[in-house]
Residue, then its C-alpha position, 0 to 999 in steps of 0.5 A: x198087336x205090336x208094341x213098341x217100347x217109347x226110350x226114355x229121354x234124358x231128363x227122365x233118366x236123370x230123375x229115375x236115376x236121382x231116386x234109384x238106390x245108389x246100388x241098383x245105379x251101380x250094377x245099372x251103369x256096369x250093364x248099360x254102358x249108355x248110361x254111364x256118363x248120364x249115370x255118373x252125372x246124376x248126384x249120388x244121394x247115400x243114407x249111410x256110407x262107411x269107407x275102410x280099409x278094405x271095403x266099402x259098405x253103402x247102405x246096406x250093401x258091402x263091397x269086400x275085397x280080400x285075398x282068398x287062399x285055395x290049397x291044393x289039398x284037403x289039409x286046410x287051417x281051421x284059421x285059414x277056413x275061417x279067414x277064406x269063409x270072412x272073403x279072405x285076408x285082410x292084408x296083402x301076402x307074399x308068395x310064400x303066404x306071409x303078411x305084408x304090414x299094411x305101412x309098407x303100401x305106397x300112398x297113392x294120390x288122393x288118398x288119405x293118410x290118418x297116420x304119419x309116425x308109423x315105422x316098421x323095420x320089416x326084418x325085426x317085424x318078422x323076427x318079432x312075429x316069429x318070436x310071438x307065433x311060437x310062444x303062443x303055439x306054446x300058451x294056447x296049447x297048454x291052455x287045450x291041455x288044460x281044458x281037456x284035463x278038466x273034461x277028463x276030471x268033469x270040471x267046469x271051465x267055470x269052476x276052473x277059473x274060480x278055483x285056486x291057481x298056480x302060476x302057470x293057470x294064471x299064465x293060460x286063464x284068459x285062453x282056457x275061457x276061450x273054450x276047445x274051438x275057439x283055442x284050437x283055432x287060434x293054434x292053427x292061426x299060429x301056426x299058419x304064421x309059423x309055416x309061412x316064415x318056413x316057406x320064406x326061410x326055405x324058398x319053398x312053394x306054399x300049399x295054396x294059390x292066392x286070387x283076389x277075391x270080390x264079395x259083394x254082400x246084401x243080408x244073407x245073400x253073397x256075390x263072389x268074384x276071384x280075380x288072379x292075384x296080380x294087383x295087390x288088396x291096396x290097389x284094387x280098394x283104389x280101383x273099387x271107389x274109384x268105380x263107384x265114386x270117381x268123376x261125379x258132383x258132390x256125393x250127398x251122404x246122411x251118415x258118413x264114416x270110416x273104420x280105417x286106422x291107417x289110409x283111406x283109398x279114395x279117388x282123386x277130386x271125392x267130395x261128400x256133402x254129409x249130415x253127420x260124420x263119426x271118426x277117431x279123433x285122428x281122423x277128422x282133420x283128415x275128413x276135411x280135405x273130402x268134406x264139402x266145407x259149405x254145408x254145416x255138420x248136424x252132428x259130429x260123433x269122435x271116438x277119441x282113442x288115438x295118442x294125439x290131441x284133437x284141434x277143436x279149433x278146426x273148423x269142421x269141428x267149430x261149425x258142427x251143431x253138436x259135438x259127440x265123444x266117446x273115450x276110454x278111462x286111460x284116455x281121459x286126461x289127454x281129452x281134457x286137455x283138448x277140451x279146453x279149446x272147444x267152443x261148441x255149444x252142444x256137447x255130449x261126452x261118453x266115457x266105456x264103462x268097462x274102465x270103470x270110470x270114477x267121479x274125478x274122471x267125470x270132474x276132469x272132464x269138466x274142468x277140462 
């Protein structure tokens, strides 16, 4: 008996396509090409979206992008084995393997910029980090001397740290809690730092060839793709979202955020129909420009630690049901101030406990 399989017709993709975990619509559309314009026309519906800096998770799925270091030989940095298992650097490099401050990245259009006074002279950036690698090699080794001193003599680190201190134990007590992996690891990080500027200040070839790396990680289980290194991490974020959101209708998004502090790298024309929305208090002027402005926010959550004052007067913030901010103790003045202008009817306000806040910081705010 043959059978013959009946192809869908293009109402019923659509539907199929509707409910199919945003996902699974993604690696459908890479591999069947005649889906993609129907693909693309479909609304995305999302339960949680976070966009940052260099990855983008939906759900819970994480598409990651990084720049993974392979040396040429078996002496590898116990940091660099860390950073290159975590999907790579954060942050572009140089070819000598030196950080490239994410500042210095042109803004491309459609972008959004959370931080505008941002200004780094790259020579003294240098001169600067030079000057903190190396009194750091020298805290963080004295503090590994100091742990395996006490493992000679049988003490604790514990019992280091509640017994009587010199001067030089006060200067290294907060490494020694770290512990002998954790301290020798941030050693080798610095002195990873310490080598790049070598190779820059000598012109010589580093140890190790970039490639840009693409992890796409779901639980436990993770996709790798290497790319040769000839766009930078900035550019291929652009290229990622432009992938996954570019050209389609209003994505309709339960849970938006974005952990970025300073650009977020998104396509040109991206508009988000969201339900809730949690960002720094920098941000969500910003969110505006993508946030669909018919649909009224149910909750809005602001982690208020940036220097800048929040204009509740805003209208994303005016038109949410309720409003939600975090802070920190030294941050309480500022926000009382911006409080004088919301309007909200629901409001929670929480402040981190670790500053120990006191009954005048809690009275500030409600006068505020």
């Amino acid at each position: 008996m043959v059978s013959h399989s009946i192809p869908m017709g293009y109402e019923s993709l659509k539907s199929v396509l509707l409910h199919t975990d945003p996902n699974l619509r993604f690696k459908l559309s890479q591999r069947i090409p005649k889906i993609r314009l129907t693909e693309k026309a479909v609304p995305l519906r999302i339960e949680s979206l976070s966009l940052n800096g260099f990855e983008s998770v939906i759900n819970s799925q994480t598409y990651r992008l990084g720049v993974y270091r392979h040396y040429h030989t078996e002496d590898i940095p116990m940091s660099i084995k860390r950073e290159n298992n975590e999907g790579g650097s954060r942050v572009d490099l140089d070819q000598y393997g030196f950080m490239i401050p994410i500042p210095f990245n042109p803004i491309l259009t459609g972008d959004i910029l959370f931080h505008t006074k941002i200004t780094i002279d790259l020579q003294r950036d240098r001169e600067g980090r030079e000057q903190h690698y190396q009194n750091s090699v020298r805290r963080y080794e004295a503090a590994l001397a100091k742990i395996n001193e006490l493992e000679r003599e049988g003490k604790t680190i514990e019992e280091f740290l509640a017994g009587p201190m010199t001067d030089e134990d006060q200067r290294i007590r907060d490494v020694v809690k770290l512990g002998t992996e954790q301290t020798q690891m941030w050693i080798d990080e610095f002195r990873s730092g310490l080598l790049s500027l070598h190779y820059r200040r000598h012109r010589i070839a580093p140890p190790f060839t970039c490639f840009l790396q693409l992890t796409i990680i779901q639980g436990d289980v993770k996709k790798i793709q290497r790319y040769e290194y000839n766009h930078k991490i900035y550019e291929a974020t652009k290229k990622l979202n432009e992938i996954l959101f570019a050209n389609r209708p209003v994505i309709i998004v339960n849970q938006f955020q974005s952990a970025t502090a300073y650009v977020l790298r998104i396509p040109i024309g991206l508009k988000i129909s969201a339900n809730s929305v949690y960002g720094y208090n920098n941000q969500i002027v910003p969110f505006s420009s993508i946030l669909d402005s018919s649909r009224t926010l149910r909750r809005l959550d602001i982690h208020f630690v940036e220097d800048d004052f929040l204009n509740f007067q805003h209208s994303l913030v005016k038109s949410a049901e309720k409003v939600s901010i975090c802070t920190f103790k030294a941050k309480i003045n500022m926000l009382a101030r911006s409080l004088r202008t919301l309007e909200n009817q629901q409001v929670e306000i929480t402040v981190d406990r670790m500053g120990n806040p006191t009954a005048i910081d809690y009275f500030r705010l409600m006068h505020g």
